[in-house]
N, C-alpha and C positions, 0 to 999 in steps of 0.2 A: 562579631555578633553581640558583645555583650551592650558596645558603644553603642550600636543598632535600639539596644531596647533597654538605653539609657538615656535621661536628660544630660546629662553629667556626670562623670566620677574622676576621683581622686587619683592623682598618680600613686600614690598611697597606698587608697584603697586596691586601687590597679596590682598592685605590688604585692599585699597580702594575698588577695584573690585567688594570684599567678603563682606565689612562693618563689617569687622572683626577685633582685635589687632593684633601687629605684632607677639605677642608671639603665639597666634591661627595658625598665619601662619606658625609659626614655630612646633608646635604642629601636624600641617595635613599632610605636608610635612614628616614629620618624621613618621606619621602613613602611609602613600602613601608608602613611602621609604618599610615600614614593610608590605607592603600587596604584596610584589613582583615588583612595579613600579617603575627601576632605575633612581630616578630622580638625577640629580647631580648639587650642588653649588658650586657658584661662587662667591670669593671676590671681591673686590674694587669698583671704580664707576660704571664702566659698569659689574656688578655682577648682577647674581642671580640664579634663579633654569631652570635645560631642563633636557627633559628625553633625554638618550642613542639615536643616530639616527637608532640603528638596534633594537631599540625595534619595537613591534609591537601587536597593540587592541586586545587583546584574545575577541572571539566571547561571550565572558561572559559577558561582557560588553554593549553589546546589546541585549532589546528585541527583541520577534517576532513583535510588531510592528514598531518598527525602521529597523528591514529588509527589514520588505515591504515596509517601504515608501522610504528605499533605491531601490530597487528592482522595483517598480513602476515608481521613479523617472527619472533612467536609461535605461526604457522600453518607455518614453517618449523622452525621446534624441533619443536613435535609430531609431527609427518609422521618424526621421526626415532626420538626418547624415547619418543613414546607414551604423554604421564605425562599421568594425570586433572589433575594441580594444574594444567600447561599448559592442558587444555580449560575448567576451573574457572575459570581466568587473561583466557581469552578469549570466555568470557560476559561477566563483569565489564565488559572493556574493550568489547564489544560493545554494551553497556547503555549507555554512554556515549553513542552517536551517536542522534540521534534519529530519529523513524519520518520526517520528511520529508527525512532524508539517505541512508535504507538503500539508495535505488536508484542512489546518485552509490557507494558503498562499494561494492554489486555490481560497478557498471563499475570501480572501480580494480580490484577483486580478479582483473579479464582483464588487467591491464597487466603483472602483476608478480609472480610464484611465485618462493619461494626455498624449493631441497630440498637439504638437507644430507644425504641416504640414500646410504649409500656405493653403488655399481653393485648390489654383491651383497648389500643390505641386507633382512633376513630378522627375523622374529621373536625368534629366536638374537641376532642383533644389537643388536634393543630390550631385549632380556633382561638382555643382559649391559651394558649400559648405567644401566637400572636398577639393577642388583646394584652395580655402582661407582659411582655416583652415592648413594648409603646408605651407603657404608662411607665415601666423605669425609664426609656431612653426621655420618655419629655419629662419626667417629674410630678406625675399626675396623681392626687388620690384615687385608690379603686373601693369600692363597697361590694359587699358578697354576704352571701349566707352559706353558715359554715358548721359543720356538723364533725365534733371533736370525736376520737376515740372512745369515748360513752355515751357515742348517740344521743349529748346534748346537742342544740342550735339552737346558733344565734346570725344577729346581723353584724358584720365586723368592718370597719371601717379604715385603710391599712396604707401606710407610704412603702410601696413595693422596692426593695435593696436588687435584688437575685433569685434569679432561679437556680435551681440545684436538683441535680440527680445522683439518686440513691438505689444503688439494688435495680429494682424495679419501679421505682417509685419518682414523681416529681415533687418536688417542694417549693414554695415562694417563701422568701425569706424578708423580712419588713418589722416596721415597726407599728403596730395595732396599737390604733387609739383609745379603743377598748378599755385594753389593760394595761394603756402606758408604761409600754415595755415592749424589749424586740420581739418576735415571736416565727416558729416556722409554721408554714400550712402544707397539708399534700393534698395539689392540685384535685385529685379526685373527689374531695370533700368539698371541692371550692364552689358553689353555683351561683347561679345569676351574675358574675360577675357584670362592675359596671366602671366604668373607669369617667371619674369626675373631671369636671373643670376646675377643679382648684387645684392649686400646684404647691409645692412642698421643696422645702429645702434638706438639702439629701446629711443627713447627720453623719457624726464621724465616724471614722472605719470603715474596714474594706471587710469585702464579704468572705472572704479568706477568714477574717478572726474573729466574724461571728458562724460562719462554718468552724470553726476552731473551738469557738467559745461553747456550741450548741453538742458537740461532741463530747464534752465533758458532763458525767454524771458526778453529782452526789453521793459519795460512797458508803453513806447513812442508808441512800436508795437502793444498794445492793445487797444482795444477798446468796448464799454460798449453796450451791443444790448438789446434789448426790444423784444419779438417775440407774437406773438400771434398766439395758433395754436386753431386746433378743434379735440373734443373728439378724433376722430376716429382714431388719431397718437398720445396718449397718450403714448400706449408703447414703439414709437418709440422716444418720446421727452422724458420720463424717462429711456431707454438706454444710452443715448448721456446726459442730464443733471442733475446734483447733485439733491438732494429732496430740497435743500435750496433753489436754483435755480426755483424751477415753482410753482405756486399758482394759484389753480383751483377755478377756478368763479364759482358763481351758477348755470348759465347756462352748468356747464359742459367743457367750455372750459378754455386753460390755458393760465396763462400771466409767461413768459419765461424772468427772467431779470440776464446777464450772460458776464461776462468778455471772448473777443476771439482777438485770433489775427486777424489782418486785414491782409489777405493771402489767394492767390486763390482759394485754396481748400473750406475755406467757404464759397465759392458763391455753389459750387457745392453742399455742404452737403446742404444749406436753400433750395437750387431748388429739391433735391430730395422730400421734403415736396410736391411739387406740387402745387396744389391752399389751401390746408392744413393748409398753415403759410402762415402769414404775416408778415413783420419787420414790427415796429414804429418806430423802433430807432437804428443806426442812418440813415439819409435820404439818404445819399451816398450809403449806401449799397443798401437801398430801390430800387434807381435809375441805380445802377450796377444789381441788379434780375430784376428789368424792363426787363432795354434793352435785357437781355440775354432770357427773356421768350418771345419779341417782337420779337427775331433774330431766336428762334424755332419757333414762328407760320409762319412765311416768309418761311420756310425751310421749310414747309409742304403745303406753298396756292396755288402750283399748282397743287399737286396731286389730284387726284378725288378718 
């Protein structure tokens, strides 16, 4: 498997990998070589073993359940994309199982759905997932208007890396020429998308380590909160924070002590709490959910 979804490796590296001697390696190779699998080596530095590129995984090699959790997996893409290659993808891998397994592959298919459709996921949505999924595969710039988390917009002009999903959420990950620098978008903010005729040479790195890179805060950005809630949003304070995170008082209620960035959206997540939670700490925040719950009772004192 690993030569499979390797160009080449090292008998070496072979060896570490395995925490096996080099002669082992040379011993399994040579039995691989005897089971039918053209693996072929290579001298010198940059030597070592890859199979054939026309070879290809005889279905023996997999169980019935590594079908299905392929089979499942793929059933979970499309239910999002909506891309024929997907359905094309999963005939193929369909074909594999045979007709006296099909009724054991019905029963897993009750155990197990995975949906990646965002809550509000709409044709619009498939659409525009297409239209970005083409403009990475050809290398295409796309242009969009795009509205940040404080409700600024602009027109953004962006060489598309990946998409990625979060939680609930999509993202496109690219380098905006804008602000020359990498940057993420969540699809939902994305409109007009337009994807150009001009093409772009894809820069270095893999979307793994700016997924990597993008996951790392600024610990200047952080800051230490104290919450105090009651019972009655327990399940929704152990949703959102680690078990290390909260420690229930006698009375029932919880003391919430938790590293976050200091970033708009957490005013909005504490206000969702309601009269529920209180900060202790720190008083900035306290005094930012003030105002903003004194700016909602205003916003209602004249109604009757």
């Amino acid at each position: 498997m690993l030569l499979l979804n390797r160009r080449r490796i090292s008998a070496k590296e072979l060896s570490e990998r395995f925490e096996v001697s080099l002669r082992t390696v040379y011993r399994d190779v040579e039995a691989i070589n005897q089971a039918g699998v053209p693996v072929v080596s290579y001298a010198g530095m940059s030597g070592g073993y890859e199979i054939m590129d026309q070879y290809r995984l005889d279905r023996q090699f997999l169980s019935l359940d590594e079908l299905q959790s392929i089979i499942v997996g793929l059933k979970g893409i499309r239910s999002t994309v909506g891309d024929q290659e997907i359905s094309n993808l999963l005939d193929k891998v369909g074909a594999l199982v045979a007709k006296s397994e099909q009724n054991t592959v019905a029963n897993l298919n009750n155990q197990l759905i995975i949906d990646m459709n965002p809550w509000r996921g709409s044709n619009q949505d498939k659409e525009k997932l297409s239209t970005l999924r083409t403009s990475i595969k050809e290398s295409k710039l796309i242009s969009f208007q795009y509205m940040t988390s404080q409700s600024e917009q602009s027109v953004r002009t962006v060489e598309p890396m990946g998409i990625v999903v979060k939680g609930f959420g999509w993202y496109l990950y690219g380098y905006c020429l804008l602000r020359q620098d990498f940057r993420v978008f969540r699809l939902s903010r994305m409109k007009e998308i337009e994807v150009l005729q001009r093409t772009f040479e894809r820069k270095e790195g893999t979307l793994e380590q700016l997924d990597h890179t993008w996951g790392k805060r600024d610990p200047s950005s952080l800051i230490k909160l104290v919450l105090h809630a009651q019972p009655n949003v327990r399940a929704q304070v152990e949703d959102y924070f680690r078990p290390e995170q909260i420690n229930v008082q006698a009375d029932g209620t919880l003391i919430i002590t938790a590293t976050q960035p200091d970033e708009s959206w957490l005013h909005g997540m504490l206000l969702s709490y309601g009269p529920n939670l209180r900060i202790l700490e720190p008083a900035h925040i306290a005094a930012i959910i003030k105002d903003k719950a004194e700016k909602i009772v205003q916003l209602y004192a004249n109604e009757h």
